[in-house]
Structures are given as structure tokens and as C-alpha cells.
C-alpha positions as CSV (number, residue, x, y, z in Angstrom):
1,X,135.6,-135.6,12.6
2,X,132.4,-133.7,13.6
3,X,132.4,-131.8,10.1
4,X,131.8,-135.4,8.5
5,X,128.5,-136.2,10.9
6,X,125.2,-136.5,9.4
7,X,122.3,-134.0,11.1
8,X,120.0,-135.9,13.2
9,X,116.7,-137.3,11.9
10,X,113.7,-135.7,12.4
11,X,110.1,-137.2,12.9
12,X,107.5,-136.2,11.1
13,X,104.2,-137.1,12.1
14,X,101.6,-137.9,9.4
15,X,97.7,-137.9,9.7
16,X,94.8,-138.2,7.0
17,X,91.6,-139.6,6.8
18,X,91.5,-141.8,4.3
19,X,94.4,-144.7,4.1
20,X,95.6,-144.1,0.6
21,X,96.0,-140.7,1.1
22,X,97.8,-141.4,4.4
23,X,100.0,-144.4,2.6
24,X,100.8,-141.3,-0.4
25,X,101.9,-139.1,1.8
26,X,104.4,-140.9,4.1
27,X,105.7,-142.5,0.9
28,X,107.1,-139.1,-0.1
29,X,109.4,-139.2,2.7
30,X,111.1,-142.1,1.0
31,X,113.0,-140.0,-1.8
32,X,116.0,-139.0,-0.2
33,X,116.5,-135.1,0.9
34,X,119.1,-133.1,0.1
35,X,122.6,-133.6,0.8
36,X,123.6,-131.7,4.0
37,X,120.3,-131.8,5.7
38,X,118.7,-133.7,8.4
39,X,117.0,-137.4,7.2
40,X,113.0,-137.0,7.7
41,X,111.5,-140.2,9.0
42,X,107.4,-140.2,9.0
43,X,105.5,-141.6,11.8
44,X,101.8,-142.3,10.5
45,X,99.4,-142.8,12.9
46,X,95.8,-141.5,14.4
47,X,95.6,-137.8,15.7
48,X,95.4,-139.3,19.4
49,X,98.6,-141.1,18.8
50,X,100.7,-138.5,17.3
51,X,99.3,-136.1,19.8
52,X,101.2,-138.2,22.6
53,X,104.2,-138.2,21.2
54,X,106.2,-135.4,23.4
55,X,109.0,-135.9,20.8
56,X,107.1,-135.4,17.7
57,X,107.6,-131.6,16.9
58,X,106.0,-131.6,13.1
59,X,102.4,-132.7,12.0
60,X,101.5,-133.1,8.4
61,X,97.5,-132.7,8.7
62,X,96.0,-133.7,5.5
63,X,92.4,-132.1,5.4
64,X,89.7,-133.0,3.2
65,X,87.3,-130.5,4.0
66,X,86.5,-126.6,6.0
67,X,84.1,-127.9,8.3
68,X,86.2,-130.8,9.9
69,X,89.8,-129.0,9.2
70,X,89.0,-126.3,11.7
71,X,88.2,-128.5,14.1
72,X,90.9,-130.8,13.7
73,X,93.4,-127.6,14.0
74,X,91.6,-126.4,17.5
75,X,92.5,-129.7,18.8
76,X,95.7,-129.8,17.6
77,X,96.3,-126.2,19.1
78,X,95.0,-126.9,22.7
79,X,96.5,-130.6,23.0
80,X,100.6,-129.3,21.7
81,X,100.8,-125.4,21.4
82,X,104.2,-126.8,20.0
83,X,103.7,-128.2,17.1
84,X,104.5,-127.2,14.2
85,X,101.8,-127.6,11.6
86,X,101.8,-128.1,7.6
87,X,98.3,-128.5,6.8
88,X,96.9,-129.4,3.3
89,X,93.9,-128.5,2.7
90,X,91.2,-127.4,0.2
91,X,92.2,-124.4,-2.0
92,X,89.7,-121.4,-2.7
93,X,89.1,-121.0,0.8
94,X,91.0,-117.9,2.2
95,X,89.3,-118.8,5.4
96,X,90.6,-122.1,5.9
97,X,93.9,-120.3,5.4
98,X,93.6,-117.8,7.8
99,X,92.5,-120.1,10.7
100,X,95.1,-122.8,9.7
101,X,98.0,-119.8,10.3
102,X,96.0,-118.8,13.6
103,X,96.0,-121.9,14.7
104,X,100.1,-122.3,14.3
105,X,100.2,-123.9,11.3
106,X,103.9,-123.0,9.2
107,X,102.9,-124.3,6.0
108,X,99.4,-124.4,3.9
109,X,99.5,-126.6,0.4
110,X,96.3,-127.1,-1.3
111,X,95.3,-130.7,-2.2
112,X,96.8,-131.1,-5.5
113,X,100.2,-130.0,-4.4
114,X,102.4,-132.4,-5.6
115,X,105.2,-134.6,-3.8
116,X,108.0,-132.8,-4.9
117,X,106.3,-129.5,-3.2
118,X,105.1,-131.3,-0.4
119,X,108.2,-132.3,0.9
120,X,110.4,-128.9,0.0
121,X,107.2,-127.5,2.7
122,X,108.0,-129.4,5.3
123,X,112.1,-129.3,4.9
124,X,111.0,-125.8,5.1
125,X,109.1,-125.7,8.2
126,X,112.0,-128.0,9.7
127,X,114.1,-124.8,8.6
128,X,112.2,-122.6,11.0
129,X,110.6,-120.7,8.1
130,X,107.4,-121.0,6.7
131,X,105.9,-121.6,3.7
132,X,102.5,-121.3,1.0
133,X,102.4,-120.6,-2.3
134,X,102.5,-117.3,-3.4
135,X,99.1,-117.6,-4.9
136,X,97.7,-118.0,-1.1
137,X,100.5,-115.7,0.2
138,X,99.2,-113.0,-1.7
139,X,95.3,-113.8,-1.3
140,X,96.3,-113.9,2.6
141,X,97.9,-110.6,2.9
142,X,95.2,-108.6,0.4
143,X,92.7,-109.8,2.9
144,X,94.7,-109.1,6.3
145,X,94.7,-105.8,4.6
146,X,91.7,-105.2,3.2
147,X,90.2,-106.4,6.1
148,X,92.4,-103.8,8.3
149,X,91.8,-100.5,6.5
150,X,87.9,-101.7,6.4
151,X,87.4,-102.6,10.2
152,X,87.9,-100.2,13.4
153,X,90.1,-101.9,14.7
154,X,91.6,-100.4,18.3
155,X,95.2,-99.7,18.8
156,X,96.5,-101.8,21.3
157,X,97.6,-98.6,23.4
158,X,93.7,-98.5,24.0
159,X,93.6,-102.0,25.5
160,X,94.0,-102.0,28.8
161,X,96.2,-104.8,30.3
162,X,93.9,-107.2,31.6
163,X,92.6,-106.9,27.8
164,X,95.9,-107.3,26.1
165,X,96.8,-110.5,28.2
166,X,93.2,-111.9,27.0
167,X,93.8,-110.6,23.4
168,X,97.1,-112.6,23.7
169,X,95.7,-116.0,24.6
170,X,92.8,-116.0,22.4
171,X,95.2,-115.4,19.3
172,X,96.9,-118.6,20.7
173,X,93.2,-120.2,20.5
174,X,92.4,-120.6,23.9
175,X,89.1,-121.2,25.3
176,X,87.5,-119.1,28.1
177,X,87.7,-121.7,30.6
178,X,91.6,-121.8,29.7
179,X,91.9,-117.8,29.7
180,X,90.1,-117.9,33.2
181,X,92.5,-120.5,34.3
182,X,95.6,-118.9,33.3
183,X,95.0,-115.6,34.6
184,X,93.4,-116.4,37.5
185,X,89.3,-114.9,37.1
186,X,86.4,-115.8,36.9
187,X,85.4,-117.3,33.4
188,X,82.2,-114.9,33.2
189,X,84.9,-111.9,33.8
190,X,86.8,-113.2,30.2
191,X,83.1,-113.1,28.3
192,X,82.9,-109.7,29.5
193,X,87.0,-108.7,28.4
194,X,85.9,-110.9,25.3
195,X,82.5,-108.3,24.5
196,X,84.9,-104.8,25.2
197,X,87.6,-106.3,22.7
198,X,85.3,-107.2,20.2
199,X,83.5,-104.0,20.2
200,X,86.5,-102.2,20.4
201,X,87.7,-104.2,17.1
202,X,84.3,-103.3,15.5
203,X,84.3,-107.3,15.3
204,X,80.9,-109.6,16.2
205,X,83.1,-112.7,16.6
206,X,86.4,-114.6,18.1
207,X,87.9,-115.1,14.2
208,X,87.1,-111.4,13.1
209,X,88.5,-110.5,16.4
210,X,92.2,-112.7,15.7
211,X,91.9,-111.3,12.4
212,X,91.8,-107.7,12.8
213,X,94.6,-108.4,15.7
214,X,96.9,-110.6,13.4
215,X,96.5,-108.2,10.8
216,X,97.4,-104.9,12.4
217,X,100.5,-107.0,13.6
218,X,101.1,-107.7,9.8
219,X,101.2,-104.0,8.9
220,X,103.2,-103.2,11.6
221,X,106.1,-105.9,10.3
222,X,105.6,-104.6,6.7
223,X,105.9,-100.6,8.3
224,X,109.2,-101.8,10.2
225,X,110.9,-103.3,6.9
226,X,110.0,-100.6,5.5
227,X,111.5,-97.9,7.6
228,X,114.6,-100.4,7.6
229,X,115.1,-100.2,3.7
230,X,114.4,-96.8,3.6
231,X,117.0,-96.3,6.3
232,X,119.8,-98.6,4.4
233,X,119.5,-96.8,0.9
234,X,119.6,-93.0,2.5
């Protein structure tokens, strides 16, 4: 009897600018989904409203532009660490990209992705995967690693602790006022963790620095799968 019972809905919050875009973009949730899988209900509304909504798990952030898209993302990140993110945004901007993952998006489609591909994203992110085109896939990794091999970035067994915990919450985008808060010091005593890091990472800012960080974690996945093919064909 339970076989036969149809996977619960899940809400997806919707957000854009402009009303036609906002009106497009829920409509694609009216096409039914695939047989099997959970029924996805949008919920448009304001960034404030959606924000509120302790139950709302998934965001669909349309962004128009760089310049308002990051900030839009930092607020998102601070208000619901939780949220799970699929952003659409300008393509061309490797950037944009890279903040938008920082920031805990699971799922970058530039503006002209279509309906069919928007939805398959976010059924996608509902999945607990993530997803991107390979075209950005592949412009996001050549940079991680481009950008790694060119930088000095430190090991992290040259961070002390204190450092690493910092390190930690700024990849999560956490202000200094919030670092100081959660680990109990002074704010000024973060700007100074905040300078050693940096200089550490060969980096003059806080993206460069969550950059160089995210990368080396990137290579270190890739060096893992590797050393685990390697081991299943010998």
C-alpha cells in the first residue's frame, strides 16, 4: 500500500526582478515531472518573503546582472545557510560562477537556458546533486586550477587552528562581526587571522582567498578519485 504513495511535494521558491520573468519561470513548474518523483510546487514571492519561509528549502534566484547578483547571493547566504540555491544568471562571467558556488548555490544556468533545462536543474538539486552545464563545468574547474598551480597557496597543515576555524567560516561567507561572534574574539583579532591567511595564500582579497581554498579542496577530490580508480583496475 505504501509502494503505490506518491513522494511528497516540494516548494520551490521563485524570485526575479522583473514580473514577466518571474511569471516564466513559475510557469515551468506547471508541466508535470516525471513519473516517480516528488510534485514541485513554486512559491513566487519577494526575497524577504521567501527568506521567512523556514520550510522553503530551494530558491530559484533569477539574476539579471554581476553587480546586484553578488549581493543578492550574500544575503541569501547569511539570512538561510540552508538553502539550496539554483541561480540563473549572466553567462561569460566565470566570476559570477565561482561566487554563486561559494555562496551555496547547487545549480548555475545562464539566462537563455530554456524551460526544459531549467526544470531538469532544479529536479536535480532536489536530488541532492548538483548541476551546470558542462560548458561552465569545464571553464570552472580550468580556472580552480589554473588559479591553484599559479598562486602560493598554504597547505592547510601550515594553518594554525585558530586560522583554520576562520578559513572555515569565511568559505561559508561569513562576515567578521559573525566570525568574532562565533568563536568568541575580538572582531579586530579576525582582521588580523584574515591578513596572515591571505598572505599565506599569496591572495590580496576575501574571494581570492575562498578561491585558492575551494580550489586546493577541488584537487584534493580529483587526487582521491583518482587514487580510487587506480586502485580498482590494479
Amino acid at each position: 500500500m505504501h509502494a503505490n504513495r506518491k513522494p511528497e511535494a516540494i516548494r520551490i521558491g521563485v524570485v526575479a526582478d522583473e514580473p514577466i520573468r518571474l511569471a516564466g519561470l513559475t510557469s515551468i513548474f506547471d508541466q508535470p515531472g516525471q513519473e516517480g518523483r516528488a510534485r514541485l510546487v513554486p512559491v513566487p514571492g519577494t526575497m524577504r518573503e521567501l527568506l521567512a519561509k523556514p520550510a522553503l528549502k530551494y530558491l530559484v534566484v533569477d539574476l539579471q546582472s554581476s553587480l546586484t547578483g553578488l549581493k543578492t547571493l550574500e544575503t541569501i547566504r547569511k539570512a538561510r545557510p540552508d538553502m539550496r540555491m539554483i541561480v540563473i544568471g549572466p553567462s561569460n562571467n566565470e566570476e559570477l560562477v565561482m561566487n554563486s558556488i561559494i555562496a551555496g548555490a547547487r545549480a548555475y544556468l545562464d539566462l537563455t537556458a530554456s524551460p526544459e533545462i531549467v526544470r531538469d536543474a532544479v529536479e536535480i538539486v532536489t536530488q541532492g546533486s548538483i548541476w551546470a552545464p558542462r560548458r561552465l563545468l569545464s571553464k570552472l574547474i580550468d580556472q580552480l586550477l589554473n588559479h591553484e598551480v599559479s598562486s602560493a597557496a598554504v597547505p592547510t597543515s601550515e594553518l594554525t587552528i585558530r586560522e583554520r576555524q576562520v578559513m572555515e567560516l569565511i568559505l561559508k561567507a561569513r562576515s567578521n562581526r559573525e566570525i568574532a561572534r562565533q568563536l568568541g574574539i575580538e572582531e579586530r583579532t579576525v582582521r588580523a587571522h584574515l591578513a596572515r591567511l591571505m598572505r599565506k595564500a599569496g591572495v590580496d582579497n576575501r574571494i581570492k582567498l575562498s578561491m585558492s581554498e575551494l580550489g586546493r579542496s577541488v584537487l584534493r577530490e580529483a587526487a582521491f578519485r583518482g587514487a580510487a580508480a587506480t586502485d580498482r583496475i590494479n
